[in-house]
Each structure stands twice: as C-alpha cells, then as structure tokens.
C-alpha positions as CSV (number, residue, x, y, z in Angstrom):
1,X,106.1,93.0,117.8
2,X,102.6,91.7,119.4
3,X,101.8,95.0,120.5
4,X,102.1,96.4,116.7
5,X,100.4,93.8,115.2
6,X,97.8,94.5,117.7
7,X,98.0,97.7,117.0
8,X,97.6,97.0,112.8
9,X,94.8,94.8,113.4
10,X,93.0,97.6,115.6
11,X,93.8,100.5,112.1
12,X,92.8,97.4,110.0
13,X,88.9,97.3,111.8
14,X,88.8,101.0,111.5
15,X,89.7,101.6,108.1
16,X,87.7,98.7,106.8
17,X,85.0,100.4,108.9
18,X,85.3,103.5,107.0
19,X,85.7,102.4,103.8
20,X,82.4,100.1,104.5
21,X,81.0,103.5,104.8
22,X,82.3,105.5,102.2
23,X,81.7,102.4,99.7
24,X,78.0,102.5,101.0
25,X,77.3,106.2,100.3
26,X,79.0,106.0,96.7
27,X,77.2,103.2,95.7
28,X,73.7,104.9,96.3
29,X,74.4,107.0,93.1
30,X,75.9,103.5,91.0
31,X,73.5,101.8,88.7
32,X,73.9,98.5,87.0
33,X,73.8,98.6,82.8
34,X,72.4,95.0,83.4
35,X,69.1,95.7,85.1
36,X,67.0,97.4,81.9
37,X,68.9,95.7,79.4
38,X,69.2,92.2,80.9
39,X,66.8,92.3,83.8
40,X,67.5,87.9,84.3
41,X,71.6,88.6,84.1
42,X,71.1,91.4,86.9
43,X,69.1,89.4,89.4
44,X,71.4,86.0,88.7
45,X,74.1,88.7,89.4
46,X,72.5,89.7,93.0
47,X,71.9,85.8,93.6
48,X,75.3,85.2,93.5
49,X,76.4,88.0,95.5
50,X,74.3,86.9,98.2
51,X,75.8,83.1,97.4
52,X,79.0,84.8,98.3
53,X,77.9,86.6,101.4
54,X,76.4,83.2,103.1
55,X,79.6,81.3,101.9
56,X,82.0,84.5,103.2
57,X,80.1,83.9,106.6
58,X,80.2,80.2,107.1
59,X,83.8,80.5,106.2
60,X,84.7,82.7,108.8
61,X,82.7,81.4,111.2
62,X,84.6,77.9,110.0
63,X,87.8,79.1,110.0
64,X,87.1,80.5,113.9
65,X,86.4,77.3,114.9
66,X,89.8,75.8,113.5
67,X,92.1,78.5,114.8
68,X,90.1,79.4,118.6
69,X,92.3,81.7,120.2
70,X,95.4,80.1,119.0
71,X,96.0,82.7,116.1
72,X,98.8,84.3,118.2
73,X,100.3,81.2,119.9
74,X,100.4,78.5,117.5
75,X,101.1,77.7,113.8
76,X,97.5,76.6,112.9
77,X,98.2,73.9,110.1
78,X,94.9,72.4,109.4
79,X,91.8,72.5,108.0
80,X,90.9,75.8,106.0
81,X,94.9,76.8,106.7
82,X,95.7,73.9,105.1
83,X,94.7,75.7,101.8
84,X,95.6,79.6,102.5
85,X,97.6,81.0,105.3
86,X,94.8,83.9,106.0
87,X,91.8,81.9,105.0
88,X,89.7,84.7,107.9
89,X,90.8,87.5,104.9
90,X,90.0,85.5,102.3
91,X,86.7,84.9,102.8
92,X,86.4,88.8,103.9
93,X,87.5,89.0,100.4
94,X,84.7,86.8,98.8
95,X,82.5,88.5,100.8
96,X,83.0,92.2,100.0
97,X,82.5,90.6,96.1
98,X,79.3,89.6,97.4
99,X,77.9,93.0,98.3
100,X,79.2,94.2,95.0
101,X,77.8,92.1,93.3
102,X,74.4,93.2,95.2
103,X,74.5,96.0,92.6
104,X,73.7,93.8,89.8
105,X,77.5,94.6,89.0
106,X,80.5,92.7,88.3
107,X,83.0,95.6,88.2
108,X,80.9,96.9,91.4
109,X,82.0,93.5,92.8
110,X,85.5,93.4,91.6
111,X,86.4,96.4,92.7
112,X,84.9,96.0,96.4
113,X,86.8,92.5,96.0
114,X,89.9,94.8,95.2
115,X,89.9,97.4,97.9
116,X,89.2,94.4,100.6
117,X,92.4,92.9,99.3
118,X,94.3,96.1,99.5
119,X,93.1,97.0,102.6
120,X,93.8,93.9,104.4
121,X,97.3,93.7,102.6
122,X,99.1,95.9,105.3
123,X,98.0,94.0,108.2
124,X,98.8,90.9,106.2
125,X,102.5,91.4,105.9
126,X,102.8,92.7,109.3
127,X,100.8,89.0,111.1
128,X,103.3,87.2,108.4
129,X,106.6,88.8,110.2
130,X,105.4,88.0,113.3
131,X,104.6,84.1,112.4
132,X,107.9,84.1,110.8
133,X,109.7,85.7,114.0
134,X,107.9,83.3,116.5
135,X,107.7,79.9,114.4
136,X,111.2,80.1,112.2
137,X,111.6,77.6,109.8
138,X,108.6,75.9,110.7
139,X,106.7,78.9,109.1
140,X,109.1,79.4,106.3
141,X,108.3,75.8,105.6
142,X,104.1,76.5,105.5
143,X,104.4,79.7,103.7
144,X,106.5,77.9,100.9
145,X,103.6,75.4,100.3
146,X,100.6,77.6,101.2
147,X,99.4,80.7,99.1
148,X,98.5,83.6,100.8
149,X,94.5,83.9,100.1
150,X,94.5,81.7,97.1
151,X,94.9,78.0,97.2
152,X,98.2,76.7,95.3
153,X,96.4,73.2,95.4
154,X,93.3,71.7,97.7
155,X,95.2,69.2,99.9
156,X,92.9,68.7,102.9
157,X,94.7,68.0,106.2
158,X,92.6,67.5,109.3
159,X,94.6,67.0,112.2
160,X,93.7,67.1,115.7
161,X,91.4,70.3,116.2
162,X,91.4,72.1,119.4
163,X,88.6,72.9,121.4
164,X,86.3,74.9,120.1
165,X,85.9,78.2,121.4
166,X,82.2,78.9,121.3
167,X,82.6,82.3,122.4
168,X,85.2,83.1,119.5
169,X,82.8,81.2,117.3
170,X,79.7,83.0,117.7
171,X,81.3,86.6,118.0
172,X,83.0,86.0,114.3
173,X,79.3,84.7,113.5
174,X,78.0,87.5,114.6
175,X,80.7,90.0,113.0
176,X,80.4,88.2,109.9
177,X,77.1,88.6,109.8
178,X,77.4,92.3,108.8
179,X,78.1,91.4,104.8
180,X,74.1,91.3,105.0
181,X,73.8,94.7,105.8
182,X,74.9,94.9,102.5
183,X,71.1,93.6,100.9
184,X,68.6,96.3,102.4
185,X,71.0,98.8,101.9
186,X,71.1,97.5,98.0
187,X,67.7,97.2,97.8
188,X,67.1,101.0,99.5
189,X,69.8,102.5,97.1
190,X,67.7,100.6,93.8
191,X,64.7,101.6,95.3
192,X,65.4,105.3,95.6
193,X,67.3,105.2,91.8
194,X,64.0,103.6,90.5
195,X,61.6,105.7,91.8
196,X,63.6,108.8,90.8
197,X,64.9,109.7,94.5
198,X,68.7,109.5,93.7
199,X,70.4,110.4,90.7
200,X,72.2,107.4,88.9
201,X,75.5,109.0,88.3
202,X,77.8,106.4,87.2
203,X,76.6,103.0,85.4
204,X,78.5,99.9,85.5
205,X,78.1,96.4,83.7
C-alpha cells in the first residue's frame, strides 16, 4: 500500500505540473470584465490573490514543520492537523485561488481553486486508506472529528512538536514558493492583452 501511495503522490506532482501549465497558456487569452469597468475592484482582486499566495506558502511551509517526515509513520494530531486532516492540500488549494485571482477574476480564481481540489482528490482518498490501514481506530477516531480541508471547528491543540526538519522545511519553502510564478506571468499575459499582443478571447468577472 506505501508503494501506491508513493506511486499516487508521484502522478499527483505530474499532473498538477501539467495542469500548472495548461492553466498558464489558457489564461494568456482570459481578460477580467473588472479591469475597464471597475479598475479599483480589479486591482483589490489581484491584492488578495497575492494575500492568498503569501498565506498558501507560510502555511505549507507551517504545516512542514508540524508533520517533518512523520507523514508516513505517525498520526500527526496537532497543530494545523488539529483543524484539517490534509492542511499541505489545503493551503495548495488557497493558493491556486490566489493566482486566479491574479487575473483580476473571481471565477478565474474559483475555478483554479476547483481543479486544485479535484486534482488533489485522488491522491487524497488513496493517503486516507493508508492512515486508516496503519492507525485503525485511532484514525477513524480523528477523521470523525476533523474535516478533510475545511475546518469543522478551530480547536487548537499544540502538543509536543517534533523536531523540526529544516531540510523538509525549507524544500516545502522553496516548492511553495512557485505560487509566485503565478504574478510576472499575470502581469506578462495583461501586458501583452493591453498592448494588443494577445487576443482577449474569453472575459470573466
């Protein structure tokens, strides 16, 4: 079972991967209905996706120093996975919203938000089987009080943290780090709309 889940989460980098890439080249030809109309609602739009990006990357990089490499060999309890069993995904969630919203778009953002979700939903299911096949009841237990990626209520539990991992830690920093591709690639694709370069083929509010 640790060998498929391995092998999941290895499809799960590539096809996030690719659809980073496909996503990238679409969006050059989306427009936002915001930016002539409501030039202030477009740039508080971008503000907040890049709000998201920062807090998608401090939360990984948070959640990295919770967990270390104890994902596969413990029930992490505390923490951020006091709140949501996959609180990594989560945030790779909030983060993918955040380079939507780089658009000046809320149904840009929405739908990124979306396809992250979907994406990450196989390789979900498949680290959930193996919890429940390693811990029992124990993780029966957790994944009766503890929503998937959204909290079911904000009880903080801070128990005794393991060692940091600063290696871990600073490769999910690093990793992370990537949602800001997402801003001069925006910019480039509003640039080029703007000055006439690439045809705006679909506009969104």
């Amino acid at each position: 079972m640790l060998e498929s889940l391995s092998r999941a989460q290895f499809h799960r980098r590539l096809l996030m991967g690719f659809a980073a890439v496909t996503a990238a080249l679409v969006l050059l030809f989306v427009g936002s209905t915001w930016r002539l109309q409501y030039p202030n609602v477009f740039r508080l739009i971008q503000l907040i996706g890049l709000a998201l990006i920062l807090v998608a990357i401090a939360g990984r990089t948070w959640c990295a120093a919770y967990i270390g490499g104890r994902k596969k060999v413990a029930l992490v309890q505390d923490g951020p996975y006091a709140m949501v069993r996959h609180p990594l995904y989560s945030f790779s969630i909030i983060g993918a919203a955040g380079i939507g919203a780089l658009w000046g778009s809320s149904v840009v953002s929405l739908t990124l938000a979306v396809a992250t979700a979907l994406i990450l939903r196989g390789v979900t299911r498949q680290e959930e089987q193996f919890l429940s096949a390693k811990f029992g009841s124990n993780y029966t237990t957790y994944a009766k009080h503890v929503g998937r990626h959204v909290p079911r209520s904000f009880c903080w539990r801070n128990e005794s943290i393991a060692p940091i991992n600063h290696a871990i830690a600073v490769r999910t920093l690093m990793q992370s780090s990537l949602f800001l591709l997402g801003v001069p690639i925006a910019a480039v694709a509003q640039w080029g709309q703007f000055a006439g370069l690439l045809p705006i083929l679909v506009m969104l509010p």
